[in-house]
N, C-alpha and C positions, 0 to 999 in steps of 0.2 A: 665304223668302216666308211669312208669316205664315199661319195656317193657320185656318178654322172648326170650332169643338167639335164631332164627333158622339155625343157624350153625349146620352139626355135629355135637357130642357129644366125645370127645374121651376119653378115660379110663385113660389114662396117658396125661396128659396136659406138652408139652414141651414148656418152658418161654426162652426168650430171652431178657436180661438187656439191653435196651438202655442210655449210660451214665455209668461211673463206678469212680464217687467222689464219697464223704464223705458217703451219704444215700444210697447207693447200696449196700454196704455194711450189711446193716439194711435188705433192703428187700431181699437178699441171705438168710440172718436168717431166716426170716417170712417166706418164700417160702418152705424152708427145713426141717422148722415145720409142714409142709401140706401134708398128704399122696396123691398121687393122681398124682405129681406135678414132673420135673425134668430140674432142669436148664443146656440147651444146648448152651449156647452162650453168648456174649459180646460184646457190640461194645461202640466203643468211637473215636472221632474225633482224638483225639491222640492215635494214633496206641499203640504205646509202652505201657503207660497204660492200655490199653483193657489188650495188652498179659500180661500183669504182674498181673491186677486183675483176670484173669482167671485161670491162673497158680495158685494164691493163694486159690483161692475157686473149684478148683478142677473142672473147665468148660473148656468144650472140645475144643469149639472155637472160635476165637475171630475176629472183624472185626472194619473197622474203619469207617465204615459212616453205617445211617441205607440202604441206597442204596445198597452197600456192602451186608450187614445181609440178606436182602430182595431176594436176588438174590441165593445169596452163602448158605442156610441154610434153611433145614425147620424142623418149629416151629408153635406153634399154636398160642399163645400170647406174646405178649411184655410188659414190663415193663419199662418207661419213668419214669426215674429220670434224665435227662437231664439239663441244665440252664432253669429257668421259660420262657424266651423268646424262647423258641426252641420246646416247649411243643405242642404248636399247629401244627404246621408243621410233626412233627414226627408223633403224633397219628393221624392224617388225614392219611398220606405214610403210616402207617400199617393197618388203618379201611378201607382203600379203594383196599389192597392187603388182606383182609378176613381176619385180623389176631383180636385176642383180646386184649383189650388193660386197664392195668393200670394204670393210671398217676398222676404222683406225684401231689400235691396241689405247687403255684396254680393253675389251670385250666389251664387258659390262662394269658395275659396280658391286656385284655378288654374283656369286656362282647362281644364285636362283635366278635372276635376271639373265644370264650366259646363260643355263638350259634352256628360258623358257625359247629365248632368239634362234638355239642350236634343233631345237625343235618346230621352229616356223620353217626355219631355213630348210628342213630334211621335208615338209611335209609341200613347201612351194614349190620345189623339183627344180631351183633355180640355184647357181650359182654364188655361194655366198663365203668370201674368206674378211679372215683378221688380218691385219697389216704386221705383223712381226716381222719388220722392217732388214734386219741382222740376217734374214734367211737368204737373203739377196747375197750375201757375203761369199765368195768360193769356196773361202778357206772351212767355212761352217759347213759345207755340204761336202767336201773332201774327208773334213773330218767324220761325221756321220757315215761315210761310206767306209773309211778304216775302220770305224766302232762296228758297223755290219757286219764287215767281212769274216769277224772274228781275230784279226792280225791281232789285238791287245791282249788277247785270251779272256778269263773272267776277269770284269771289271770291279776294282775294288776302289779306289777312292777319288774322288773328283773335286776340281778347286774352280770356283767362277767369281768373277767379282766383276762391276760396271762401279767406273770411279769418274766421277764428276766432279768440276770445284769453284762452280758458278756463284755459288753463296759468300767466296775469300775473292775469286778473278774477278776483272770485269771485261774478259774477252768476248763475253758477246752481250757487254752491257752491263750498266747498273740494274738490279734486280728488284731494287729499293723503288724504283720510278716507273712502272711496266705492269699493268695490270697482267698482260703475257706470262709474266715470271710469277709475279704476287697471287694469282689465284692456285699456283701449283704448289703453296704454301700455307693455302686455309682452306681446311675442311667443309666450312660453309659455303665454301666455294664449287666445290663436288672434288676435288681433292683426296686422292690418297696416299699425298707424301709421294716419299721419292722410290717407296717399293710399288706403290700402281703405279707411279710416273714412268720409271727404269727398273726397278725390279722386275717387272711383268717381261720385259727382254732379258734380263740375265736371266729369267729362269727358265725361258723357252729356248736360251742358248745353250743352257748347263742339258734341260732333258730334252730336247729332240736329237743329239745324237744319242745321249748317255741312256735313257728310259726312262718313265716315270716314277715319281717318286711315294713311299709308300706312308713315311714319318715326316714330319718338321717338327722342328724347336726355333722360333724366333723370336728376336729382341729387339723391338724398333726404342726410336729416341730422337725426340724433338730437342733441341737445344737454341735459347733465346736467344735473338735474332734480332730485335729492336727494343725499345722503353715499353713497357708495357705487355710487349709482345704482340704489336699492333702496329700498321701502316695504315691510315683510313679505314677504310670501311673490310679490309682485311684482316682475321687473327691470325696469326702465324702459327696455329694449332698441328699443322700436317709431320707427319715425323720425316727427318732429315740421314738418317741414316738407316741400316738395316741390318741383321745378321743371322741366319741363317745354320742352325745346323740338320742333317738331311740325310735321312736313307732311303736310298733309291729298291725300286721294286727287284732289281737283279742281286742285292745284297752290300753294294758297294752304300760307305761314306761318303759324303760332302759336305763342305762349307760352300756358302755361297752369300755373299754380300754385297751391299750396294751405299752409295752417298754423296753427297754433297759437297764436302769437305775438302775431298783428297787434293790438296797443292800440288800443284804440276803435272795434274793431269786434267785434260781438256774433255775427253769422252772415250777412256777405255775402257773395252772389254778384254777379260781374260777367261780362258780355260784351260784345264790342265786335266786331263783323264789318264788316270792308271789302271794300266790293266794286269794278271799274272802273268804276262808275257812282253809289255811293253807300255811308251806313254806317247802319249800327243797332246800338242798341244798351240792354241791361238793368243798371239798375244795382238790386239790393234792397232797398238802402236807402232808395230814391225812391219805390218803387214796385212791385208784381209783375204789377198788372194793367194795366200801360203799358208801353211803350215809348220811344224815341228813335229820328230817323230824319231822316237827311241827303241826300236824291238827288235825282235828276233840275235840274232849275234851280238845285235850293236849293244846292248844292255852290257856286256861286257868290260865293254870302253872304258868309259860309256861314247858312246859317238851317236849324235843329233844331226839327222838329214832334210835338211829343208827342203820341201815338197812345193811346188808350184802347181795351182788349179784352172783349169778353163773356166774362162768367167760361165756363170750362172743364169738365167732368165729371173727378171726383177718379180715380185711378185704383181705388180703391175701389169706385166709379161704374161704372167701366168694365167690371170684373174682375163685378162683379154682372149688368149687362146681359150682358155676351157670354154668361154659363153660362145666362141664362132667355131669350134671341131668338138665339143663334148668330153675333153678329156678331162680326166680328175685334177679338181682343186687343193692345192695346201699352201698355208694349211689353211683349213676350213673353221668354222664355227664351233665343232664338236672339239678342236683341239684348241680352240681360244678359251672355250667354257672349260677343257679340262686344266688349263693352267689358274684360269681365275678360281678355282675352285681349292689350288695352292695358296694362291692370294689369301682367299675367304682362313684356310685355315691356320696361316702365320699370322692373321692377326686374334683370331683365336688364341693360340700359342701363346702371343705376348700379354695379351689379356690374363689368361689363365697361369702363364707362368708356368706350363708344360709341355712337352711332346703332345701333336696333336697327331691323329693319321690322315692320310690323304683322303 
């Protein structure tokens, strides 16, 4: 049960970026849309980068470990966009120095890493979400509001997939030349393929409206990629595709998949929820602040009425508001651990070659 900050409350909310690659960049924007809010700081293991991304975004100061930050500055919340292996460690160092904490997806690197964070975070009384970035989307939270309401009746079978095809495009780059791209490709790298990469969001798309899920059956699959299966000092070990099949806690089915591969598509998400009384559904490419929706009469038709959403507050938004009026965060920590804890058991699943439970 999600829980209200008893921290302080402050008027102005000073944020401090931990990490400053590619996505930091992103949450400077998000953060700078938020009134309420002012980014004081930067820190990155590589010094020089810190000063040069703060120099560019107009922050005042920069540091290079969060040990550093922690000491040398004060700030009320951190933002962890750090490498996924480093996630945990960080926002433990800042929940247990009082501070607020938002952190990138995913969570952790194992559901036991996720509890041990989800339980710093419930015991700090501070503020603390996952970046599940898609929840910003209208159309996600229109649709969880028709999954609510009951309009689909019992829900029986549900389709999600996130299709990428960065591996064949080179719309946002050669991937071959980009440590950026290449460490999201070796496992050495802290790496978990393209289901911790984007899988970790399709699955938080398919169950925060639909429910949690109670089985998986997954099939990951790396497929070679260079001579050797090597770029420098990176293996191309991480698996590239993903498949999913899934029964949710309310009874229904789903498939839900993710990859690398798909041609002519840049970065969709889809879902498609059936219920005994109707369906809905998101596709990204049409649209993020609408919908699709087939029930009641209209099953008939069939006739599909496109729903239009009032935009959303970012989670950015959100993570701002809750630390200056106390209201409840999501999602939180408890729900980022319980997704990673899907994670931990698909690759179970593909390890073992069977149905695991949640």
């Amino acid at each position: 049960m999600p829980t209200s900050p008893t921290h302080p409350r402050p008027r102005t909310v000073r944020v401090a970026l931990i990490g400053t690659g590619g996505m930091a960049n992103e949450h400077v924007k998000l953060f700078r849309a938020v009134p309420g809010c002012r980014l004081v700081a930067a820190a990155d293991v590589d010094r020089e980068r810190a000063r040069e991304f703060a120099r560019r975004h107009d922050i005042s100061e920069s540091f290079d470990s969060a040990e550093e930050l922690l000491a040398g500055c004060d700030f009320d919340a951190a933002s962890i966009v750090a490498p996924d292996a480093a996630h945990a460690t960080l926002s433990i160092l800042c929940l247990k120095a009082g501070k607020h904490v938002l952190c990138e997806k995913p969570l952790a690197t194992s559901h036991a890493e996720a509890r041990q964070m989800a339980a710093v975070a419930r015991r700090s009384g501070t503020v603390a979400m996952v970046n599940f970035s898609y929840r910003n989307w209208s159309a996600l939270q229109g649709v969880a509001s028709v999954v609510a309401s009951g309009r689909l009746g019992e829900l029986r079978h549900v389709e999600a997939s996130y299709l990428q095809s960065w591996l064949v495009s080179r719309i946002w780059g050669d991937w071959r030349t980009g440590p950026a791209w290449l460490w999201r490709l070796s496992t050495q790298h802290g790496s978990l393929g393209v289901l911790g990469d984007v899988g970790v969001h399709i699955l938080d798309f398919a169950t925060y409206p639909a429910g949690p899920l109670r089985s998986v059956h997954c099939r990951l699959k790396t497929f070679s990629k260079a001579p050797g299966d090597r770029i420098g000092e990176y293996r191309l070990d991480a698996n590239d595709s993903a498949v999913i099949t899934a029964e949710f806690a309310n009874g229904a089915l789903g498939t839900i998949h993710t990859t690398r591969w798909a041609c002519g598509h840049v970065n969709r998400l889809y879902l498609k929820i059936s219920g005994s009384l109707g369906t809905v559904e998101i596709d990204s490419e049409r649209a993020t602040d609408s919908y699709r929706i087939c029930a009641g009469r209209d099953v008939h038709g069939p006739r599909w009425r496109e729903v239009r959403v009032k935009p959303t507050p970012t989670n950015h938004a959100r993570f701002i508001r809750s630390i200056r009026t106390g209201a409840i965060a999501q999602p939180d920590f408890a729900q980022g651990a319980a997704i990673q804890r899907v994670l931990d058991a698909c690759f179970e699943s593909d390890a073992r070659g069977t149905t695991v439970r949640v």
